[in-house]
N, C-alpha and C positions, 0 to 999 in steps of 0.2 A: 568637494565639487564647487568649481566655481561658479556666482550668481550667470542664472539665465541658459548656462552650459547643459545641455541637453545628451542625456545617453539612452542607448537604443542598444536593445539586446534581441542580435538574429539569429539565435540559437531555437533549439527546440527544447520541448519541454515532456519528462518521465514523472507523472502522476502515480502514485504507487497505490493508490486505494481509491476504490468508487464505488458504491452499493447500486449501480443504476440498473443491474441486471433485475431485481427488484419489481422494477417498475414495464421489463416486458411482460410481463404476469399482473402485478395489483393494477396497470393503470392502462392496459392494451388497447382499450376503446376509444383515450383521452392523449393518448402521447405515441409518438413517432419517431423512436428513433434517430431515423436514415434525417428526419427532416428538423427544421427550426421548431420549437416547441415554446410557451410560454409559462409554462410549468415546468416543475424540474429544475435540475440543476447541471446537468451535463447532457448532450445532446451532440451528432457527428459532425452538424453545420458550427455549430459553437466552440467545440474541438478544434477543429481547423483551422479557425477564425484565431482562437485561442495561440497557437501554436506548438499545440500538443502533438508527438511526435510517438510518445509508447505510452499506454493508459492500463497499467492493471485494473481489471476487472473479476471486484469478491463474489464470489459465492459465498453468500450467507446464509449461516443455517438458525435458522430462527428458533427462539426457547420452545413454540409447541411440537414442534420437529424433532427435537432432540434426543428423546426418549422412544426408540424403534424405527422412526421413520428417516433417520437422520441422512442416510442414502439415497431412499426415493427422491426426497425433495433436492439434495445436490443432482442427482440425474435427470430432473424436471428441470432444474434452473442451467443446469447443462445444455441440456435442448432445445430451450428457451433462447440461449444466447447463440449458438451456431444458427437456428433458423433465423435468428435477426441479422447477423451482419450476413448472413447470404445472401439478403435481401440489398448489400450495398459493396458488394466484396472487391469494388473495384475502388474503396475509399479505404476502405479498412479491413484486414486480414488478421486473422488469431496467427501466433508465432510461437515457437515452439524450442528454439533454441536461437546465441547470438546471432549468427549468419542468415538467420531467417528475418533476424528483428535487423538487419544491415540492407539487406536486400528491399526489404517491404519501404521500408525508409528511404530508400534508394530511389524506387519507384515512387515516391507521394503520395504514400499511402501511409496509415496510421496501424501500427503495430499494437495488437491487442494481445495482452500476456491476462491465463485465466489463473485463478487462485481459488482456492476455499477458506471459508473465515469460520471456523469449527473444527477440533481434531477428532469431533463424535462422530462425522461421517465416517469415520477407519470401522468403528465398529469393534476396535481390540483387534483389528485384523489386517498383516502386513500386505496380506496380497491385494485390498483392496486399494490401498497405496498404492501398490506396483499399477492396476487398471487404470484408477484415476489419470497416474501419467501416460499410460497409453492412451487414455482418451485427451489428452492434449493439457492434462493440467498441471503448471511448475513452479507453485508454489502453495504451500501450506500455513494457516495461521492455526498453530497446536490447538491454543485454545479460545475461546471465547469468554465470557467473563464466569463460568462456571467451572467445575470440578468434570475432567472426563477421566478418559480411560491413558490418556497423555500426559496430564499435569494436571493441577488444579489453577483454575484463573483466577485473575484478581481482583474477581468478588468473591473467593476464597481464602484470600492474605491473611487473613487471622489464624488457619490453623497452621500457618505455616509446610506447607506441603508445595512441593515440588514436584517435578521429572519423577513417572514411575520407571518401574524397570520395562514395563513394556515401549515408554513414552521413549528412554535412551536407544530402544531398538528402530523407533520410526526415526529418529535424530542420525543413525549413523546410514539406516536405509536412502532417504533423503540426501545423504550427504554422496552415497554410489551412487544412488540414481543422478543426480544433479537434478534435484529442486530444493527451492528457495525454501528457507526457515522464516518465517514470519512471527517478531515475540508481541508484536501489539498485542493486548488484553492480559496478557500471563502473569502469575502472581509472580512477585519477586524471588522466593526461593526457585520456584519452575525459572526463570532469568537465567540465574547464576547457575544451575543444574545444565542446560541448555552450553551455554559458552565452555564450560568445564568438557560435555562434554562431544561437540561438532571441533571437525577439523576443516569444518568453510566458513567465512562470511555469513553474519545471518543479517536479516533485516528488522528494524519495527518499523509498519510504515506506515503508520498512524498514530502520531504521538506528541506531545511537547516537554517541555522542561519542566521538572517539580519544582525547582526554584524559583521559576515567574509564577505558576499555578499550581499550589498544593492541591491536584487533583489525584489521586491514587494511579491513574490511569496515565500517567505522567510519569517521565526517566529521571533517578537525580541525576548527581554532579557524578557518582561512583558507577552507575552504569552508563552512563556515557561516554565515561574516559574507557568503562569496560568495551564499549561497541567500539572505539576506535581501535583498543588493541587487538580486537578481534578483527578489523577489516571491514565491517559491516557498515550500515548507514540508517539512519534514521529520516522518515519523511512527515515531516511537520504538518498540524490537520489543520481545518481549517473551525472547527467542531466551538464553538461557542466556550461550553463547559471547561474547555479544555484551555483556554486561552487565557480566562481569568472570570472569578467568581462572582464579581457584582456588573464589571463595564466592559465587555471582551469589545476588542475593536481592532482593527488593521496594525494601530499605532504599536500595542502592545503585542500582536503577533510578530511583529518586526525585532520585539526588546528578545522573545522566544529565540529567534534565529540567530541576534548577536549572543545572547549568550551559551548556544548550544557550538555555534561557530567559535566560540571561545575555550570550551572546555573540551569538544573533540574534534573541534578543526574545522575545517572547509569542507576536507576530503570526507567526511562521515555526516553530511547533512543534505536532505532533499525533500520532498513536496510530496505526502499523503492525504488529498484533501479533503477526503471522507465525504463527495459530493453524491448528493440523494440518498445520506446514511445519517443523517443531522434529524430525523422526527420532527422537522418540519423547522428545526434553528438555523438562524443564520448568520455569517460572520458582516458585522454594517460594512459596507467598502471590497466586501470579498464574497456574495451573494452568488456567486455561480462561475461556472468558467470562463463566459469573457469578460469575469475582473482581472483575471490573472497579468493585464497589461498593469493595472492598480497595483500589484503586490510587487511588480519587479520594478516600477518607478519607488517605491519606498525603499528596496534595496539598494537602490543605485545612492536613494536620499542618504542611506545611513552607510555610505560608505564600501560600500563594494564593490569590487571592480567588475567589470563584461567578464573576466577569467575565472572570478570567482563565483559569476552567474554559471559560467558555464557548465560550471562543476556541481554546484546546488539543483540546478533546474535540468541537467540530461547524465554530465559525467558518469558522477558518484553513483546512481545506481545502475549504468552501463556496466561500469565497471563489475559491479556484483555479478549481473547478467552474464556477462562473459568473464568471470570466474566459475559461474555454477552453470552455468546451460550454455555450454560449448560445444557439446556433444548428442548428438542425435542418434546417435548408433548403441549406448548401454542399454546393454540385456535386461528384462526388465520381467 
C-alpha cells in the first residue's frame, strides 16, 4: 500500500460467536440491549455502527448447568433471546436458513443465526436435536471444554477420546437436518473423528493458530489445512489468552490471520470474536465491537486486498450458510 493511500472496506461483516445472550439474564437491570450501553461488549447501536450484517449468537451452557439441568437453562437463555430482539425486531430478526439471512439483509436489518455452545444439552438424545431446530436453532458447538455424551473436549485431550458412537449419530443427524457443526473447544481426536466423519462443511468459530499461540484451545498447521479440505472456516477470537501468552495485542492478532491465511487460504478464515465471553479480558485496540474499523485498517496495513476482506469478514462463512441451511422445508 502506498504511503498516505487510504482503503475503506464497504462490505458487511459475519461475526460467528458472541456470549451476549448472557448478559439478558446476569445484567437485565444494567444493560439494554436494543440501546448504546457502556458496558459490554456488543450491543444493536454498536452493531450497526460496526457494520455487522449476521451475528451468531451462543447459547452457552455453563459448568453448573451441565449435569441434569443442561436443557432448562438452553430453553431459559432461548427465551431470553426471542423476547429481547422482539423488543427491536425492526433492526434485527433471528434467521433460519440462507434466504432468510438474504432477505433480512436486504431489508437493513441484522440477521441473528442462534447456536448452542454445549453438546449436553442433547441429553444423549437425537430427538432433542431434532426440537432444538424446530425451535429455530442451526447450529451446534458438540462440545464445550468437558467430556459429554458427544465427544470429549479439550480439557479432556489427555485421554485422548474422541467422537462416541452416539456423538457420530448427532454429526450425520446435523448433517440431514442442515445445521452447522461447530469444533471450537473439542479435543483433537473428537476434531479428526468429526471431519472423518460429516459429509458438510463444519465450522470452528472461535479460535486461532497454535503456531503464533501455543494455547490448546488453538488449531495447528494439520487441522487447518484439514478445515480447508473439508470446506469449512475458521473465525478468529478476539480472547486475549488465545492471541498470545504474555503481550496479546491487535499487532499480533493480525500475525494470527497472516498465517492462518497462509496455511488454509483466504477462503477458510473469518471473525469469531467471542465478545462478552472474555470474563471480563480484553483485546488492547479491539475492546468491543466498534473497534472492528481498528482490525480492518490493520488488514488493509498488512496487505489485503477489499476482495480478500471480503471473503474474511462476510464471504466465507456465507458460504457455509448456504451450503448447510438452504433448506427450510427438512422433516425434522
Amino acid at each position: 500500500m502506498e504511503s498516505g493511500q487510504k482503503m475503506q472496506y464497504n462490505g458487511g461483516i459475519i461475526d460467528a460467536h458472541c456470549d451476549t445472550v448472557h448478559l439478558f439474564a446476569e445484567m437485565k437491570d444494567v444493560y439494554n440491549f436494543a440501546q448504546k450501553n457502556t458496558i459490554a461488549q456488543l450491543d444493536l447501536p454498536r452493531m450497526e455502527a460496526a457494520g455487522i450484517k449476521v451475528q451468531f449468537f451462543a447459547l452457552y451452557i455453563e459448568p453448573e448447568y451441565k449435569y441434569g439441568n443442561a436443557l432448562k437453562r438452553c430453553m431459559q437463555l432461548l427465551d431470553l433471546f426471542y423476547q429481547t430482539i422482539e423488543t427491536c425486531e425492526e433492526r434485527i430478526e433471528a434467521v433460519f436458513n440462507y434466504d432468510d439471512l438474504l432477505r433480512v439483509n436486504n431489508e437493513g436489518k441484522i440477521a441473528a443465526i442462534l447456536t448452542v455452545e454445549g453438546g449436553e444439552v442433547l441429553e444423549g438424545d437425537l430427538g432433542v436435536l431434532r426440537m432444538l431446530y424446530r425451535l429455530g436453532i442451526r447450529g451446534l458447538g458438540l462440545t464445550w471444554n468437558q467430556r459429554n455424551e458427544i465427544a470429549d473436549g479439550v480439557g479432556e485431550r489427555e485421554t485422548g477420546g474422541g467422537l462416541t458412537r452416539f456423538g457420530k449419530k448427532v454429526v450425520k443427524e446435523m448433517n440431514r437436518m442442515g445445521m452447522i457443526i461447530d469444533l471450537s473447544h473439542i479435543s483433537p481426536k473428537g476434531f479428526w473423528d468429526v471431519l472423518k466423519t460429516t459429509v458438510c462443511p463444519v465450522v470452528v468459530s472461535h479460535a486461532n493458530a497454535k503456531k503464533i499461540c501455543d494455547h490448546y484451545r488453538n488449531l495447528t498447521d494439520d487441522q487447518l489445512k484439514a478445515l480447508r479440505e473439508n470446506g469449512g472456516v475458521v473465525g478468529l477470537t478476539f480472547y486475549p489468552d488465545f492471541i498470545h501468552d504474555k503481550n496479546p495485542d491487535l499487532n499480533i492478532l493480525l500475525d494470527h490471520f497472516e498465517h492462518i491465511s497462509e496455511v488454509a487460504g483466504i477462503d477458510h478464515l473469518g471473525i469469531g470474536s467471542d465478545f462478552d465471553g472474555m470474563g471480563g479480558k480484553m483485546l488492547k485496540g479491539l475492546t468491543d465491537v466498534s473497534c472492528l474499523p481498528a482490525l480492518i485498517a490493520g488488514l488493509f496495513a498488512r496487505g489485503f486486498k477489499e476482495k480478500d476482506l471480503q471473503k474474511i469478514l462476510y464471504g466465507n462463512f456465507l458460504r457455509v450458510i448456504r451450503k448447510i441451511c438452504n433448506d427450510d422445508s427438512v422433516e425434522v
